[in-house]
ChimeraX commands (.cxc) that place a marker at each C-alpha (Angstrom):
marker #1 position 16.31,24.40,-15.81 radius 0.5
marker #1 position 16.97,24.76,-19.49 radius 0.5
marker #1 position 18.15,28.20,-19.39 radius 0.5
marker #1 position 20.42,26.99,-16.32 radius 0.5
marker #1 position 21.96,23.58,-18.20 radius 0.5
marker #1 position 22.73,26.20,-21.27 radius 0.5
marker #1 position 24.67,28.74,-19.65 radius 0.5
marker #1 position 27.90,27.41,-17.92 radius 0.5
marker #1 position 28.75,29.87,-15.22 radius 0.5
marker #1 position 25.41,30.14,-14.41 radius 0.5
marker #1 position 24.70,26.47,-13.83 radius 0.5
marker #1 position 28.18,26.54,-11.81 radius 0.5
marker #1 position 26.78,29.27,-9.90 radius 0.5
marker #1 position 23.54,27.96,-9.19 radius 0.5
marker #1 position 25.27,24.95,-7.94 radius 0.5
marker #1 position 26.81,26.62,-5.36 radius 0.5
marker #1 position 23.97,28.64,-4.05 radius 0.5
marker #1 position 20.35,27.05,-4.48 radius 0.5
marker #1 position 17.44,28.63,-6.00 radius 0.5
marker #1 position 14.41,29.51,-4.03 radius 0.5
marker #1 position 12.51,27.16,-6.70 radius 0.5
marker #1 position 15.07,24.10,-5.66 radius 0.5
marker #1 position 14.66,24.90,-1.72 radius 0.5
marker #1 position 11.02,24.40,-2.06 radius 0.5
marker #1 position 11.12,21.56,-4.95 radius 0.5
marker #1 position 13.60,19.45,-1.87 radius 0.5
marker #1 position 10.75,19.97,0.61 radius 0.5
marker #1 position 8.07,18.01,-1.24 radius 0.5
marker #1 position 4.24,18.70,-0.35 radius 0.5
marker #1 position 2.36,15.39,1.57 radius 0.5
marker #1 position -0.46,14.35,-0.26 radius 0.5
marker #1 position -3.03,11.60,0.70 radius 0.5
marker #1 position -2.50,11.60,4.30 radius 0.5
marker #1 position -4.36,9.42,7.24 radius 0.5
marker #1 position -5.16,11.44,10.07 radius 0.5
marker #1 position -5.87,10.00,13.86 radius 0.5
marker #1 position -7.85,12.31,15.50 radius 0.5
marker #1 position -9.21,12.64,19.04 radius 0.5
marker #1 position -11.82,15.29,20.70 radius 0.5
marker #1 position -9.85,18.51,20.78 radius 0.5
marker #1 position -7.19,17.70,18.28 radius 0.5
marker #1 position -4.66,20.12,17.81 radius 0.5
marker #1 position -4.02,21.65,15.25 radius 0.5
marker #1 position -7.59,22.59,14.34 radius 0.5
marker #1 position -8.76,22.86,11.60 radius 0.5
marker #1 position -6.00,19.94,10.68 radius 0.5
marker #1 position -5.98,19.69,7.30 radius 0.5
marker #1 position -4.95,17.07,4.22 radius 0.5
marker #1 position -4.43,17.60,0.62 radius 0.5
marker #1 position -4.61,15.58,-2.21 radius 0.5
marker #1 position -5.78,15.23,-6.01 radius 0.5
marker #1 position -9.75,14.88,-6.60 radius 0.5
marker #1 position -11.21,12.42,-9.40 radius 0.5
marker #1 position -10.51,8.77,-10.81 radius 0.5
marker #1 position -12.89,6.68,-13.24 radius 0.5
marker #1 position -15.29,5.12,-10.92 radius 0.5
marker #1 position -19.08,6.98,-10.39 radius 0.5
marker #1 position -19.41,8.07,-6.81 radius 0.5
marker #1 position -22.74,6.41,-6.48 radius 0.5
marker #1 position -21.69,3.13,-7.26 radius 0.5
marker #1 position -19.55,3.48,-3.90 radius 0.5
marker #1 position -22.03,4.78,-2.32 radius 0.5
marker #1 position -24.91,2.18,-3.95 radius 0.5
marker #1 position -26.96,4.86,-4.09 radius 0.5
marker #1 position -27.26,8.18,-5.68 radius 0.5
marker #1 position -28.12,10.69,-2.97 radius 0.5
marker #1 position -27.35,9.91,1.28 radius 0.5
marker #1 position -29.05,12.05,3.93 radius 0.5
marker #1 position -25.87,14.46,3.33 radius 0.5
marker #1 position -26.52,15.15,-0.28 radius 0.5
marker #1 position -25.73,13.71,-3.88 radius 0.5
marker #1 position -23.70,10.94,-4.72 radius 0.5
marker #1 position -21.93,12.42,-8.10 radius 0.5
marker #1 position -18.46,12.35,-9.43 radius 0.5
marker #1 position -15.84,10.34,-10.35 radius 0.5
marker #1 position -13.63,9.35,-7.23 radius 0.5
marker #1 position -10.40,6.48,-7.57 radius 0.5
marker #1 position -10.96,2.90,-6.50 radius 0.5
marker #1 position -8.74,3.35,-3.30 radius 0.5
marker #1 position -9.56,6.07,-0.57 radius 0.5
marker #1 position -7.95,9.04,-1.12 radius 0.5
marker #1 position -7.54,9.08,2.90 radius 0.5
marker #1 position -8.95,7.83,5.98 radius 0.5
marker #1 position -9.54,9.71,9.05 radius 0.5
marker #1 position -9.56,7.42,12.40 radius 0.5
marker #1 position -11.51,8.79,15.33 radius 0.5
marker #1 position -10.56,7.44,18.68 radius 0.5
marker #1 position -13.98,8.55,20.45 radius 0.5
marker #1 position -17.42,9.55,19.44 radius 0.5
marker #1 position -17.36,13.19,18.44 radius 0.5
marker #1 position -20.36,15.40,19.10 radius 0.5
marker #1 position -19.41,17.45,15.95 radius 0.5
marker #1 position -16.87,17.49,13.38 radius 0.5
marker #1 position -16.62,19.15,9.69 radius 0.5
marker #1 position -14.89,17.77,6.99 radius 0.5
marker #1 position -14.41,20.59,4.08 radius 0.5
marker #1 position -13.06,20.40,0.91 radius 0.5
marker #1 position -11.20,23.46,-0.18 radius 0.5
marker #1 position -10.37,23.28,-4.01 radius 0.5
marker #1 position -10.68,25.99,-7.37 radius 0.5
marker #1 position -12.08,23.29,-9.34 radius 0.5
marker #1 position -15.95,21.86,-7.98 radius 0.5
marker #1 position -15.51,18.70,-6.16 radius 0.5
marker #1 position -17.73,15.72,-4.58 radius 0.5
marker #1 position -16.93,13.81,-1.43 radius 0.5
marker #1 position -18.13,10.28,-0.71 radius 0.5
marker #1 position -17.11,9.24,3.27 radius 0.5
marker #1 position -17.75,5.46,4.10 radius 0.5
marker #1 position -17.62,4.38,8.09 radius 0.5
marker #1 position -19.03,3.25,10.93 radius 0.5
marker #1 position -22.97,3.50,10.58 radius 0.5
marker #1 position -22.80,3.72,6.52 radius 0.5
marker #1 position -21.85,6.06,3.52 radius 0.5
marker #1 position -22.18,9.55,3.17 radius 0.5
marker #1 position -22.16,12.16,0.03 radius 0.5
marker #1 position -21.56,15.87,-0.55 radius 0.5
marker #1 position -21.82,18.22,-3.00 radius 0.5
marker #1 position -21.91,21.86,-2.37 radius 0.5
marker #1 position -22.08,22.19,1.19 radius 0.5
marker #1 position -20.08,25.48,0.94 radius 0.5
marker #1 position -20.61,27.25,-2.50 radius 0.5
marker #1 position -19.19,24.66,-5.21 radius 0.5
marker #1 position -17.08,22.84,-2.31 radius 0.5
marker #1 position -18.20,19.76,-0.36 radius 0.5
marker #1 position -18.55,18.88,3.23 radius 0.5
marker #1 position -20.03,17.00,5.83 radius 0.5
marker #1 position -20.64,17.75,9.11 radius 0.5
marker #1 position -22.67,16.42,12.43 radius 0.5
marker #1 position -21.67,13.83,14.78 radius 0.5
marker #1 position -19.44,10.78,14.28 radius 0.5
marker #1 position -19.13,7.73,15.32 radius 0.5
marker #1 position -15.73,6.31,16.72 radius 0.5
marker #1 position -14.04,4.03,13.90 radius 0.5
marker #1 position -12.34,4.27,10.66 radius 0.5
marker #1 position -13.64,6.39,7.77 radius 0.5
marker #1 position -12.65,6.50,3.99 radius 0.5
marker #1 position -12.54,9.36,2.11 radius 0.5
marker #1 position -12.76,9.91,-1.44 radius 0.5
marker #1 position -12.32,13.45,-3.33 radius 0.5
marker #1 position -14.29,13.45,-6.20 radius 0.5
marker #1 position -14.65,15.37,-9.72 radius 0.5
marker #1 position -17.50,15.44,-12.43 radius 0.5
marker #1 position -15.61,14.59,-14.97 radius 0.5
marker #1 position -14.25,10.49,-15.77 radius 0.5
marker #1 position -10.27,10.93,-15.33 radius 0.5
marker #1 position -10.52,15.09,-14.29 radius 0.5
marker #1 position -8.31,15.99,-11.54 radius 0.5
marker #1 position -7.76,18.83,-9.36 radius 0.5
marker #1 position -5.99,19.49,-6.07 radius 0.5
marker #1 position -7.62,20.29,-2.99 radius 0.5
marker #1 position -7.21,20.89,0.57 radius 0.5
marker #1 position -9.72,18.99,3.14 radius 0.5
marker #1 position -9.84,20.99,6.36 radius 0.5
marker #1 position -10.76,19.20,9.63 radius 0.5
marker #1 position -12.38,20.71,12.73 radius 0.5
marker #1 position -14.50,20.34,15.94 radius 0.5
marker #1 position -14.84,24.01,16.36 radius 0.5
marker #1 position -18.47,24.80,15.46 radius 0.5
marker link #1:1,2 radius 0.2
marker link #1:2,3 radius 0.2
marker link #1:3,4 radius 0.2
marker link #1:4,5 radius 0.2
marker link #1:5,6 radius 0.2
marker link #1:6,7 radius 0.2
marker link #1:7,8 radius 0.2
marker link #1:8,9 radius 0.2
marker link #1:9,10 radius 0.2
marker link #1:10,11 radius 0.2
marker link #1:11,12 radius 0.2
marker link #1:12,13 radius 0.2
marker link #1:13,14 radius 0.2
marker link #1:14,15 radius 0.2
marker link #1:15,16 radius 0.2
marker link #1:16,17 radius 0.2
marker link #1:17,18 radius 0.2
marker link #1:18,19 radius 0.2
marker link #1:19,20 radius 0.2
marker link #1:20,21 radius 0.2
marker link #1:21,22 radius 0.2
marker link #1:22,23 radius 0.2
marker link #1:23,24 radius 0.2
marker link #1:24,25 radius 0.2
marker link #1:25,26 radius 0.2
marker link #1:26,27 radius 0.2
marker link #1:27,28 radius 0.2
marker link #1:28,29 radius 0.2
marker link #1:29,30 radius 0.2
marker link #1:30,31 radius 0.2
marker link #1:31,32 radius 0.2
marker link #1:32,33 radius 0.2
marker link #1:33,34 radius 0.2
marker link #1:34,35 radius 0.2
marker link #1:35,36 radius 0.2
marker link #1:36,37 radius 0.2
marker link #1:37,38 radius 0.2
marker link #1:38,39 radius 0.2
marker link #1:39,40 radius 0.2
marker link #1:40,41 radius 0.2
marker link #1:41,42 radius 0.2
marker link #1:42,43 radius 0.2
marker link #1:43,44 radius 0.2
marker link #1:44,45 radius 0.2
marker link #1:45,46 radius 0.2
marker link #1:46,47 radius 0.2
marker link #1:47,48 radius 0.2
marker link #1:48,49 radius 0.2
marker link #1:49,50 radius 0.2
marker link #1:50,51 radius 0.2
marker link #1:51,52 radius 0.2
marker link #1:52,53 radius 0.2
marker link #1:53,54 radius 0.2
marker link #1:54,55 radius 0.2
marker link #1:55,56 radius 0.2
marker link #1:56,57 radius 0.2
marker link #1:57,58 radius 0.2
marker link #1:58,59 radius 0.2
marker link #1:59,60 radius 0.2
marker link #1:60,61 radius 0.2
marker link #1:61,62 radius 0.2
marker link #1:62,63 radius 0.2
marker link #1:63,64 radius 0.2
marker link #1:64,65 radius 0.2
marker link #1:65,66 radius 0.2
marker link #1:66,67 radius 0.2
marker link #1:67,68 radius 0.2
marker link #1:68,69 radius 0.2
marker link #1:69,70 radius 0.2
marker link #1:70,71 radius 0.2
marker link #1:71,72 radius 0.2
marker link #1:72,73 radius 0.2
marker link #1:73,74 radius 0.2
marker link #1:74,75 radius 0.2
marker link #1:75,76 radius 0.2
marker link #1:76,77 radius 0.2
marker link #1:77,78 radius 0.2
marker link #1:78,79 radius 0.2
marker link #1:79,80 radius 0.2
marker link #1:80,81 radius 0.2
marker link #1:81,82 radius 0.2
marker link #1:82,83 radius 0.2
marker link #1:83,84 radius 0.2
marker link #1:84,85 radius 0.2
marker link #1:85,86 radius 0.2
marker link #1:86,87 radius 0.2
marker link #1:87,88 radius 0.2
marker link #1:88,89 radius 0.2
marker link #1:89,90 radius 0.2
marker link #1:90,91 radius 0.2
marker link #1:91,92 radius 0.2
marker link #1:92,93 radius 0.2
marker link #1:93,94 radius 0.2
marker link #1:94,95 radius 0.2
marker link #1:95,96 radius 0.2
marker link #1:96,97 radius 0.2
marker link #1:97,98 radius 0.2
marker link #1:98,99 radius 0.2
marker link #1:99,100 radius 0.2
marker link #1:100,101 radius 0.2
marker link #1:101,102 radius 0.2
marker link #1:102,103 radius 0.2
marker link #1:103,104 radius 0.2
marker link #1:104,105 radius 0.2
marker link #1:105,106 radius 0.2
marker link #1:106,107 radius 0.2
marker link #1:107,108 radius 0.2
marker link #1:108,109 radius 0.2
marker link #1:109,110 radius 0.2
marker link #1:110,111 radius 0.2
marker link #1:111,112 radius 0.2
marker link #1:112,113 radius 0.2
marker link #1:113,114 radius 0.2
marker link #1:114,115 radius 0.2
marker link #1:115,116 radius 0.2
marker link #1:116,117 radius 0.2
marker link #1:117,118 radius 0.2
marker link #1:118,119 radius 0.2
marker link #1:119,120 radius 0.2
marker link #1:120,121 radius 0.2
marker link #1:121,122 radius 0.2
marker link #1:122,123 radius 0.2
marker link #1:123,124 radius 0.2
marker link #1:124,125 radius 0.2
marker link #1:125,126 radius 0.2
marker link #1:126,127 radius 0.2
marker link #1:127,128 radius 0.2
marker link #1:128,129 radius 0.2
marker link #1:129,130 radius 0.2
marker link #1:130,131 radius 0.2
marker link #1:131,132 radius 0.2
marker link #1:132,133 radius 0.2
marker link #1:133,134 radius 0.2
marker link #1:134,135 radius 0.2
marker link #1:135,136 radius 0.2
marker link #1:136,137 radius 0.2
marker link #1:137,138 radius 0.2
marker link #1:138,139 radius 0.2
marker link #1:139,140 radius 0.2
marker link #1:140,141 radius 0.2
marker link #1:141,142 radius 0.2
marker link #1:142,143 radius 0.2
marker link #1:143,144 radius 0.2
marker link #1:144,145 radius 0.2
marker link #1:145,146 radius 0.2
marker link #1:146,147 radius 0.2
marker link #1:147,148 radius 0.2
marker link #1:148,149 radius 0.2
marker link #1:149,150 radius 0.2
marker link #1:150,151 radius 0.2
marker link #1:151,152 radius 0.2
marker link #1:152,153 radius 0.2
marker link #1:153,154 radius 0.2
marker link #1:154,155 radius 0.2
marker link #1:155,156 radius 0.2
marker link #1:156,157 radius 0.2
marker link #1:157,158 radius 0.2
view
């Protein structure tokens, strides 16, 4: 933009024609998205994105340090980073985080909290049956105030 603000006929021109950079930048990426979901959801996996981390420890969420899932570590934000409804019970679904940076996930719904740390090399998951209901979501990273994007993928394909 600084290149294009010095040069006259080349801001003109830009003007007139826009930038693959300013086509994307006008079609902004959703992040921290709720998701209703029933059995057989299209598309699947659905997925969600967001930024991982905040200053509170995962395992005061989660009053606990480990869950039957796995660890309670991290830092995650005081708000959900989404929540995921489920309309009926689901015999199996997967929640996986997809990030370059290692991540945590805390999930809090009906029946109690859950925790996850590596499920799939550095990235968390969880995975099993579900309840119908509401579930929070929190992306978490091991470092106070460390953030990184990630992608949570969604499925009920085994």
């Amino acid at each position: 933009m600084a290149i294009v603000a010095a040069t006259g006929v080349l801001a003109s021109f830009s003007n007139a024609l826009p930038t693959r950079a300013q086509i994307a930048q006008s079609q902004p990426l959703t992040i921290f998205e709720n998701v209703t979901l029933s059995p057989g959801f299209s598309p699947d996996p659905t997925t969600v994105r967001g930024i991982s981390g905040g200053p509170r420890p995962a395992s005061d969420l989660a009053g606990r340090a480990d869950t039957a899932t796995g660890p309670c570590i991290g830092y995650i934000d005081e708000q959900p980073d989404h929540t995921v409804t489920l309309t009926e019970f689901f015999d199996y679904l997967s929640l996986q985080v997809e990030s370059a940076d290692d991540t945590t996930i805390v999930v809090r719904g009906p029946g109690g909290t859950w925790c996850n740390d590596d499920y799939n090399g550095v990235n968390p998951g969880i995975a099993g049956q579900w309840l119908s209901g509401t579930y929070e979501v929190w992306v978490g990273s091991y470092e106070t105030n460390q953030y990184s994007p990630y992608v949570i993928r969604i499925s009920d394909s085994r």
